[in-house]
C-alpha positions as a Markdown table, in Angstrom:
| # | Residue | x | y | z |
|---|---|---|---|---|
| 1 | Unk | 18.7 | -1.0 | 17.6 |
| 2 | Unk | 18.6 | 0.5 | 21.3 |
| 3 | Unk | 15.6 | -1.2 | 23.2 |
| 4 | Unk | 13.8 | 2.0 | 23.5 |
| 5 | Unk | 13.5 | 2.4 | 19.8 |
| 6 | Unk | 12.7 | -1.4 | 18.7 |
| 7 | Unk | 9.8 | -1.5 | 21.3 |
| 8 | Unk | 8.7 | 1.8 | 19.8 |
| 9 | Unk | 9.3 | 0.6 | 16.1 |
| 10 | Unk | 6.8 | -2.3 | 17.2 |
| 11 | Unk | 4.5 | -0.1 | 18.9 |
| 12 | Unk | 4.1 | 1.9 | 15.7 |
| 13 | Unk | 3.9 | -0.5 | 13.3 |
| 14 | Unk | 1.0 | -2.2 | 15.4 |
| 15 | Unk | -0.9 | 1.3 | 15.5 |
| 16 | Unk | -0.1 | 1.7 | 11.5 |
| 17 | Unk | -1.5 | -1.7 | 10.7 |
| 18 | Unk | -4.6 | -0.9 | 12.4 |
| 19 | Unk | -5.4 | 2.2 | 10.7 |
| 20 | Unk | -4.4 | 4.8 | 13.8 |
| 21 | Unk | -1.8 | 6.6 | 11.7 |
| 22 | Unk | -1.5 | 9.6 | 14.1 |
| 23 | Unk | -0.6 | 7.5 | 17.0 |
| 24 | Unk | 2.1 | 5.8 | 14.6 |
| 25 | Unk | 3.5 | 9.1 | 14.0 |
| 26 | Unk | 3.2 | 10.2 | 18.1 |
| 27 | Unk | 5.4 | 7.0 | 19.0 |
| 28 | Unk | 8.3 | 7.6 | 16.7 |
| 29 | Unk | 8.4 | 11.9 | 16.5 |
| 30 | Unk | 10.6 | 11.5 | 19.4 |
| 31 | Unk | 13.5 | 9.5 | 18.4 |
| 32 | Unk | 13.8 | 12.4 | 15.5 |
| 33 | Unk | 14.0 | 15.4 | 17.4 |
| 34 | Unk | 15.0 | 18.3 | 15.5 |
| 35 | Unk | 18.5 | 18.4 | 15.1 |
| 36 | Unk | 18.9 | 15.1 | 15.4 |
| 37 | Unk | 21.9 | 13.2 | 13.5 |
| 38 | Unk | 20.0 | 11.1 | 10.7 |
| 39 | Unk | 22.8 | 8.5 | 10.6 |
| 40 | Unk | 22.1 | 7.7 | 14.1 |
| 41 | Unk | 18.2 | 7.7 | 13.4 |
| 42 | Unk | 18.5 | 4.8 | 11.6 |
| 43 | Unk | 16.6 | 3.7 | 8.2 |
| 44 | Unk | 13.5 | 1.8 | 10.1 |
| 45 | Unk | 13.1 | 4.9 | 12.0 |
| 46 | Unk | 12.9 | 6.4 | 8.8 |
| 47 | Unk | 10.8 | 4.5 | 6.6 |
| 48 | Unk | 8.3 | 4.0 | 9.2 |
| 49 | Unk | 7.8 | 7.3 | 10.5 |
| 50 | Unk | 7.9 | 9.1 | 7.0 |
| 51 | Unk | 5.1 | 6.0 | 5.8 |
| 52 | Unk | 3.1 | 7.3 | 8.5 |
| 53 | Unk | 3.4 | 11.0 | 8.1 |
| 54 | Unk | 2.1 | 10.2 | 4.5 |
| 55 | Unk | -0.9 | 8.7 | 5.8 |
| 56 | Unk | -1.7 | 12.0 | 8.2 |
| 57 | Unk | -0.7 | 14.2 | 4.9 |
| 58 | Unk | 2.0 | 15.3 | 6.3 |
| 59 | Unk | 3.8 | 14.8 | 3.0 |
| 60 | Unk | 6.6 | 17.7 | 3.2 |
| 61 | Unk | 7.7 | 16.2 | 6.4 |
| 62 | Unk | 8.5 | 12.7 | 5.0 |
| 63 | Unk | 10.1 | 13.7 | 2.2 |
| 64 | Unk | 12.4 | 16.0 | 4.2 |
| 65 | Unk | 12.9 | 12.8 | 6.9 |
| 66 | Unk | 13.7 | 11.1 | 3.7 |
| 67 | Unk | 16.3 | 13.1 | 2.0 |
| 68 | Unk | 17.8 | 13.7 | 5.3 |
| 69 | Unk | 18.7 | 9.9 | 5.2 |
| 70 | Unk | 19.2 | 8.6 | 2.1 |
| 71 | Unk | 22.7 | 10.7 | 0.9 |
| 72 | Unk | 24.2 | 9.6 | 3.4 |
| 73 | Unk | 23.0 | 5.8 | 3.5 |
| 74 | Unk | 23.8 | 6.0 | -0.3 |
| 75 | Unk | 27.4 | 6.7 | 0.4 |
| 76 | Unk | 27.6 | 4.0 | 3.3 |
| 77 | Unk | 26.1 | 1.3 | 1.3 |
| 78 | Unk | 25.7 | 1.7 | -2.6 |
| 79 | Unk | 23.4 | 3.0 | -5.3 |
| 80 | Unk | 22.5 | -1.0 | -5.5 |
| 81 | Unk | 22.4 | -1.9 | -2.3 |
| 82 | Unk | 18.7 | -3.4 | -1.0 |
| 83 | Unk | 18.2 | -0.7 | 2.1 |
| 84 | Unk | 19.1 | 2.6 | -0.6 |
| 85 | Unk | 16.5 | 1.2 | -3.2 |
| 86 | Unk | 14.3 | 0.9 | -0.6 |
| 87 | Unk | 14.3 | 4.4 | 0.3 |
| 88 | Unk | 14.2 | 5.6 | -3.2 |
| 89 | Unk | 11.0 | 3.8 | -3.4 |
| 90 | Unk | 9.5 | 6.0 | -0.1 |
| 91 | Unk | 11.0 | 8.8 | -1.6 |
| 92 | Unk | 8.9 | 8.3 | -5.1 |
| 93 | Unk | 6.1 | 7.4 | -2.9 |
| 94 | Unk | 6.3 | 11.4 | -1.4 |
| 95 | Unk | 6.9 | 12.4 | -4.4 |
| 96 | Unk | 4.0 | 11.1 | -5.8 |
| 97 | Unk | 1.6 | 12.2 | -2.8 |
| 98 | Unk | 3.0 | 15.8 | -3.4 |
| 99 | Unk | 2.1 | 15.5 | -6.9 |
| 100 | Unk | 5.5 | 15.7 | -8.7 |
| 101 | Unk | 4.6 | 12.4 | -10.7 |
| 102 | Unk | 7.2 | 13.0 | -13.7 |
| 103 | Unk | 10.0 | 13.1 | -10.6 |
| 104 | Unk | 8.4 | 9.8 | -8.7 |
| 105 | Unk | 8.0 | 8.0 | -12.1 |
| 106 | Unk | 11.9 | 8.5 | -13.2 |
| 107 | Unk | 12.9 | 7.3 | -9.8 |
| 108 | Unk | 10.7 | 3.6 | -10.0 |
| 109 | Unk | 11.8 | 3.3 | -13.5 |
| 110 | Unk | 15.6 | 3.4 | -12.3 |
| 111 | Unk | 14.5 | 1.1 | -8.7 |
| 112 | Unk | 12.5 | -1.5 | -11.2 |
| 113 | Unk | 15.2 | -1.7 | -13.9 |
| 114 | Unk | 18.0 | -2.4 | -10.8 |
| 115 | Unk | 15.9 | -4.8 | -9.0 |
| 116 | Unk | 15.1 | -6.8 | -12.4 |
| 117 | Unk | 18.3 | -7.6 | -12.7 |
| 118 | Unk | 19.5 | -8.1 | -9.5 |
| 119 | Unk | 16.8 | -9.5 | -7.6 |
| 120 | Unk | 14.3 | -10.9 | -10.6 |
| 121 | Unk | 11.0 | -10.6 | -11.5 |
| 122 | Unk | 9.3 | -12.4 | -8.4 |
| 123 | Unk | 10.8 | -11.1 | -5.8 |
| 124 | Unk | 8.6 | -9.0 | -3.2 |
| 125 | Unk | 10.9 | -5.8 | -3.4 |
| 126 | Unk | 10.2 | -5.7 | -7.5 |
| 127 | Unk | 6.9 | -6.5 | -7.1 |
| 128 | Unk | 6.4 | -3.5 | -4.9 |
| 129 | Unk | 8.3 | -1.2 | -7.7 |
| 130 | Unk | 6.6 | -2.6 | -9.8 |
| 131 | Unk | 3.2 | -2.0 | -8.4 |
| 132 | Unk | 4.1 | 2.0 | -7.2 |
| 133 | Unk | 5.0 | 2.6 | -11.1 |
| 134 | Unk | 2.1 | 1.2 | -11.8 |
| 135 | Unk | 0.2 | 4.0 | -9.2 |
| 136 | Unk | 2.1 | 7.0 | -11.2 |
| 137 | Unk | 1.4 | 6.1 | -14.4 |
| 138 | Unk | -1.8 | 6.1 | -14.0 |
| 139 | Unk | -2.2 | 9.3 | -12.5 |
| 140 | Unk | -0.4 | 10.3 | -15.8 |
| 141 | Unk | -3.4 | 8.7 | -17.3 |
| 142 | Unk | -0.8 | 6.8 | -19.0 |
| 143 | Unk | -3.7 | 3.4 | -18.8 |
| 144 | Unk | -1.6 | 1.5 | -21.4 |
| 145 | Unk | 1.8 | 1.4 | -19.1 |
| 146 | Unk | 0.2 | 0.8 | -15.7 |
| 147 | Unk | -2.2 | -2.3 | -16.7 |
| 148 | Unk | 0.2 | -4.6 | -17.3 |
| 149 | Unk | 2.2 | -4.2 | -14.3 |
| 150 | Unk | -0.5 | -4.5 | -12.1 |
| 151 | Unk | -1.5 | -7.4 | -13.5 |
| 152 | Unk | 1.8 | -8.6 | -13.4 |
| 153 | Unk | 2.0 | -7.5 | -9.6 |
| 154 | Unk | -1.3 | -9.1 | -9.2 |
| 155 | Unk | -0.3 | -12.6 | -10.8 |
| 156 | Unk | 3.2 | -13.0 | -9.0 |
| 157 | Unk | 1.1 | -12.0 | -5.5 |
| 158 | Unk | -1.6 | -14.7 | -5.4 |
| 159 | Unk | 1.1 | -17.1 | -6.7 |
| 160 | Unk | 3.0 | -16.4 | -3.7 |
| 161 | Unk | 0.7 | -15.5 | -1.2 |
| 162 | Unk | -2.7 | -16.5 | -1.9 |
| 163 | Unk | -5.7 | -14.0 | -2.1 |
| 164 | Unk | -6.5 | -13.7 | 1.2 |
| 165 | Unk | -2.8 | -11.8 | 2.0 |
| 166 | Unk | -3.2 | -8.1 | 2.4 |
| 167 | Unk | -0.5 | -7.9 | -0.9 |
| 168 | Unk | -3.0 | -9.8 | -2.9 |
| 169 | Unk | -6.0 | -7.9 | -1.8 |
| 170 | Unk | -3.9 | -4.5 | -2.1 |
| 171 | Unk | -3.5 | -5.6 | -5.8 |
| 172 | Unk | -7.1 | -6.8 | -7.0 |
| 173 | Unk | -7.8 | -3.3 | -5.9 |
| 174 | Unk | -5.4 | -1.1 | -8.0 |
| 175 | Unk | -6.4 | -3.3 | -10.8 |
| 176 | Unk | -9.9 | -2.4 | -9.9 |
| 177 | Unk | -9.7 | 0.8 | -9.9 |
| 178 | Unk | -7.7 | 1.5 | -12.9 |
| 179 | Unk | -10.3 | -0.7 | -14.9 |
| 180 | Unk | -13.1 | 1.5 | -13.7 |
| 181 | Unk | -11.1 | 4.9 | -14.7 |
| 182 | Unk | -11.0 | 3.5 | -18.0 |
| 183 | Unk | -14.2 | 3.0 | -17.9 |
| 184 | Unk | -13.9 | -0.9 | -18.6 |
| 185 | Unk | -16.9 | -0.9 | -15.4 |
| 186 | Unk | -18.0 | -4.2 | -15.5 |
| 187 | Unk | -14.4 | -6.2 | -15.2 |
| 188 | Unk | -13.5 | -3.7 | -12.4 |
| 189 | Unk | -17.0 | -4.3 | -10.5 |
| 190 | Unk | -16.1 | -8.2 | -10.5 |
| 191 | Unk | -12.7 | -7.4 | -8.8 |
| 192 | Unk | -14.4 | -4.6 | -6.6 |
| 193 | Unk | -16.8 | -7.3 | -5.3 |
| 194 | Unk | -14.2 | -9.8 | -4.7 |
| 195 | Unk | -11.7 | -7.4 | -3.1 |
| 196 | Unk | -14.6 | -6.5 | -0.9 |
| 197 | Unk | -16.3 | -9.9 | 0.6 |
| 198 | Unk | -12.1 | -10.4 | 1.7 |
| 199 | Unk | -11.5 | -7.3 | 3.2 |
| 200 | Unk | -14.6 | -7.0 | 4.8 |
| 201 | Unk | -14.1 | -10.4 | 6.4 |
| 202 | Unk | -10.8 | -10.1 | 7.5 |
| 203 | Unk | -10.3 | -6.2 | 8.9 |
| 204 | Unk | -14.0 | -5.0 | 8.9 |
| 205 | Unk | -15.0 | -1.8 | 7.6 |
| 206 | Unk | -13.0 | 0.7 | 10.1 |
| 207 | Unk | -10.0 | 0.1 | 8.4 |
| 208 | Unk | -8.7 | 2.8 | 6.0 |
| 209 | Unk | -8.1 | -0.2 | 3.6 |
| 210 | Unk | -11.9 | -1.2 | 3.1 |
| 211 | Unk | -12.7 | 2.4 | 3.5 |
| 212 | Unk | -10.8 | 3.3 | 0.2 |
| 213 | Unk | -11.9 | 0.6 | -1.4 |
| 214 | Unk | -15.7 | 1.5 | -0.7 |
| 215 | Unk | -14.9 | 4.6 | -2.0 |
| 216 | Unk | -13.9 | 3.3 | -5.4 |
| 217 | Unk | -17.0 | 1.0 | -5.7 |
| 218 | Unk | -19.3 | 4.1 | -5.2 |
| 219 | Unk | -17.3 | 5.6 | -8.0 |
| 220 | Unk | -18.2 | 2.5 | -10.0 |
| 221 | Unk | -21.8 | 2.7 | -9.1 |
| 222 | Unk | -21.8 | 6.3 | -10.2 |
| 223 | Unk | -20.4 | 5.3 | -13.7 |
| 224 | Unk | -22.8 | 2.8 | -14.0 |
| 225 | Unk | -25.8 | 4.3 | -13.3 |
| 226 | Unk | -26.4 | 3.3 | -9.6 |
| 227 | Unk | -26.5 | 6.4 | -7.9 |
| 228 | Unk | -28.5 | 5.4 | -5.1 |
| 229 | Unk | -26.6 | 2.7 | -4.2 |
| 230 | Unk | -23.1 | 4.8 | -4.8 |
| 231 | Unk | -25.1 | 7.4 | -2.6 |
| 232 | Unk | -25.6 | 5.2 | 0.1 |
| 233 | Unk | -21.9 | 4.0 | 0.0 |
| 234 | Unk | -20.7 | 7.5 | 0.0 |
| 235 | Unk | -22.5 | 8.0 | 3.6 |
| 236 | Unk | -21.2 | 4.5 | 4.7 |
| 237 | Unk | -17.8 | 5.6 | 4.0 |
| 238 | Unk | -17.4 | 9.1 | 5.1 |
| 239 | Unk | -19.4 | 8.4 | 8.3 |
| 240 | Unk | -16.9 | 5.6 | 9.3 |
| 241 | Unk | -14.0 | 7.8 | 8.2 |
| 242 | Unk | -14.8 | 11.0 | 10.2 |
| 243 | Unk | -14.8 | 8.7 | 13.2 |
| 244 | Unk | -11.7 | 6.3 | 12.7 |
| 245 | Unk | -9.5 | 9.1 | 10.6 |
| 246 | Unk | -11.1 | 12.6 | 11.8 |
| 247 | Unk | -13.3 | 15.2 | 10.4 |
| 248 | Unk | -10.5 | 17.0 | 8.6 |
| 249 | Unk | -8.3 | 13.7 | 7.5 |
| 250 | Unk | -7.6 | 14.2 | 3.8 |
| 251 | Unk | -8.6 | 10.5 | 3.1 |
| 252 | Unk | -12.5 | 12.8 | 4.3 |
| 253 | Unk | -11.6 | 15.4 | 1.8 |
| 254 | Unk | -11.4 | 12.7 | -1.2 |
| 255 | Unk | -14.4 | 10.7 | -0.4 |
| 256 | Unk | -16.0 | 14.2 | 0.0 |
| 257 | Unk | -15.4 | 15.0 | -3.6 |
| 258 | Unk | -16.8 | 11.4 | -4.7 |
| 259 | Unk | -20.0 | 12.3 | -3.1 |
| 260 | Unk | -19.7 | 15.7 | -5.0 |
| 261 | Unk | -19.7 | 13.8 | -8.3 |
| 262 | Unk | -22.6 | 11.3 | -7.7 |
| 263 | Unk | -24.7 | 14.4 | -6.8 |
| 264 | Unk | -23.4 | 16.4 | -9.8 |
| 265 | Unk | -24.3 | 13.2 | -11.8 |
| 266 | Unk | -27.8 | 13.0 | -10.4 |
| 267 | Unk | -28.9 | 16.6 | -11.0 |
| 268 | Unk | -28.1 | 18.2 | -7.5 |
| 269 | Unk | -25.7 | 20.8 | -8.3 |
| 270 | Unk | -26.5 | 22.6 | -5.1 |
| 271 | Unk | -25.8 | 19.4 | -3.0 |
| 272 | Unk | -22.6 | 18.7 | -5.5 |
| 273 | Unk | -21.4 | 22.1 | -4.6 |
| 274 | Unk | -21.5 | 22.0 | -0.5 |
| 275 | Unk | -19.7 | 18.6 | -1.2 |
| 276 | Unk | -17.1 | 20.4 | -3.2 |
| 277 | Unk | -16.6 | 23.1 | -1.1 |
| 278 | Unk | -15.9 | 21.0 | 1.6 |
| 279 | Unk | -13.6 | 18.5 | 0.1 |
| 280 | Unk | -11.6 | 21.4 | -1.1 |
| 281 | Unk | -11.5 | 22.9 | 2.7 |
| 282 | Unk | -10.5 | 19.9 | 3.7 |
| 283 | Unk | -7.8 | 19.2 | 1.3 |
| 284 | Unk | -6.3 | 22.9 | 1.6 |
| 285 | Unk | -5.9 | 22.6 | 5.3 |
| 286 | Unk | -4.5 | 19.0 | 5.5 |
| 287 | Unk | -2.4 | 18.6 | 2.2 |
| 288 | Unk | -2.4 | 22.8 | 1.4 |
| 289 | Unk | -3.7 | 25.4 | -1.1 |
| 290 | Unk | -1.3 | 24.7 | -3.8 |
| 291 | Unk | -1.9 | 20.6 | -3.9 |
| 292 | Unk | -2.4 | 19.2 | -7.2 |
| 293 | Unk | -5.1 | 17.6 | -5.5 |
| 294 | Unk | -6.7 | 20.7 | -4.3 |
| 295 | Unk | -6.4 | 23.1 | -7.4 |
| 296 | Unk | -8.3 | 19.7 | -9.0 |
| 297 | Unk | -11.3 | 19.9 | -6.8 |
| 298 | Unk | -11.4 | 23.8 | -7.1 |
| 299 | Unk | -11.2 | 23.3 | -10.5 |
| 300 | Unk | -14.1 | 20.8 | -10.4 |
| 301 | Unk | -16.3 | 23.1 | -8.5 |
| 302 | Unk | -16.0 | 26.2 | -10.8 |
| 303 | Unk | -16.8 | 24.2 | -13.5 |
| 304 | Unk | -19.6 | 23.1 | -11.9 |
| 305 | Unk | -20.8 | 26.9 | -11.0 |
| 306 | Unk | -20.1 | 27.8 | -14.8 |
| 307 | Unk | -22.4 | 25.1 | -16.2 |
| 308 | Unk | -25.4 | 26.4 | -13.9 |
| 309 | Unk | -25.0 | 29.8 | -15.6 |
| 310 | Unk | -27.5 | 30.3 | -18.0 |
| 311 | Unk | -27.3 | 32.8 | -20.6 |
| 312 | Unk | -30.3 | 35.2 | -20.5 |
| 313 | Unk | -31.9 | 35.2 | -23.9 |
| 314 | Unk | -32.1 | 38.6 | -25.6 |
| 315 | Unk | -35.5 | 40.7 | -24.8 |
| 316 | Unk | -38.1 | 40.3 | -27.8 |
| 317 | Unk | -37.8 | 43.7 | -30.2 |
């Protein structure tokens, strides 16, 4: 790599890992200038620039950065090779932030299959496919694929690593959260609350990592009845992400529409539906109108507005 561009890899990569995803974009935009010749771009360039345009929402753009690449790394290296798996996995990864989970999930099936049998079972590039199936299938709702391989993901993890490693912690939390969308509350709380006392420990609650967990953990509360406590861990969340990520980050508009469901839960529909409005505003600016993720929340709100409707009962004769 030129000098120019490994210092700037570094520089990014720094500003990713501490949560400051626009500034990890800002240092690499340059070195892909429109018009620019992907081949001389180079993968890292790639894959680190299109990871953090994810992060800002920026979703279209990666995947375009992405596709722009990967034909012609496919034809320089191989299907098979390590670096063109590797960028099928981002691509999946776009795919699955845009929504088109039937396209990302036929993609990590292919990746997992090919780095089975090449790589094994324990290495840290299957682990990863393994773990991003895992993620689609369970926004399929498809519970009964996805636990095992996190729990696979999770086992070979602290094996190698240890809990304390960001991989590990990464892990106890998908498993978490997929428990608690089953509604199986109580073995997702004890990995919640495990996942937490780590994270909190080692990167503090600023970072978008504990911030998304915290999320999930109000969810939980919700489910089980807490809602003051998932109320209060709504605030603690969204007031810590308007100032690290922004007002209008879309990671806002999600924890936005969590807050919506605790005060929908509690009785507040009024106070559920300013949260919904928001989130939704939020959403269609940063991800757009048409989002999966969007039409969902609009979808939330008007059935929310429909159940306040009362049918007037008919005038005595």
């Amino acid at each position: 790599l030129p000098p120019s561009q490994a210092r700037d890899l570094l520089r990014s990569r720094l500003a990713y890992q501490r949560g400051d995803y626009a500034e990890a974009v800002a240092v690499l935009q340059p070195h892909v200038a429109a018009g620019a010749d992907p081949g001389t771009q180079g993968l890292a360039v790639t894959q680190r620039l299109s990871q953090s345009l994810r992060m800002t929402g920026a979703n279209d753009q990666a995947l375009a950065l992405i596709d722009a690449l990967l034909p012609r790394l496919s034809q320089a290296r191989g299907e098979e090779h390590a670096d063109t798996l590797a960028l099928h996995v981002d691509r999946a990864i776009a795919l699955r932030h845009l929504g088109r989970f039937d396209e990302a999930a036929r993609t990590l099936e292919d990746v997992l299959a090919t780095r089975r049998r090449v790589l094994g079972d324990a290495h840290p590039d299957t682990v990863h496919a393994i773990t991003e199936l895992a993620t689609v299938y369970q926004e399929q709702r498809r519970f009964d694929a996805a636990e095992p391989l996190f729990r696979e993901a999770l086992a070979v993890r602290e094996r190698l690593y240890g809990e304390d490693h960001h991989l590990t912690r990464n892990s106890m939390s998908n498993l978490g959260l997929l428990l608690s969308v089953a509604g199986r509350l109580d073995e997702a709380a004890v990995l919640y609350e495990r996942t937490l006392r780590i994270e909190t420990a080692l990167i503090g609650e600023d970072h978008p990592d504990t911030l998304a967990l915290m999320h999930n953990i109000a969810g939980l509360y919700r489910k089980q009845g807490r809602h003051a406590e998932a109320l209060a861990m709504h605030a603690r969340v969204l007031e810590h992400a308007r100032r690290v990520l922004g007002a209008q980050a879309w990671q806002v508009g999600l924890f936005e529409v969590g807050r919506a469901q605790t005060l929908q839960t509690m009785g507040d529909p009024a106070g559920a539906d300013a949260a919904y409005a928001e989130a939704e505003a939020i959403l269609a600016a940063s991800m757009g109108a048409d989002h999966p993720r969007t039409q969902r929340v609009r979808e939330m709100r008007a059935a929310l507005q429909t159940a306040q409707v009362t049918p007037v009962p008919p005038r005595p004769q």
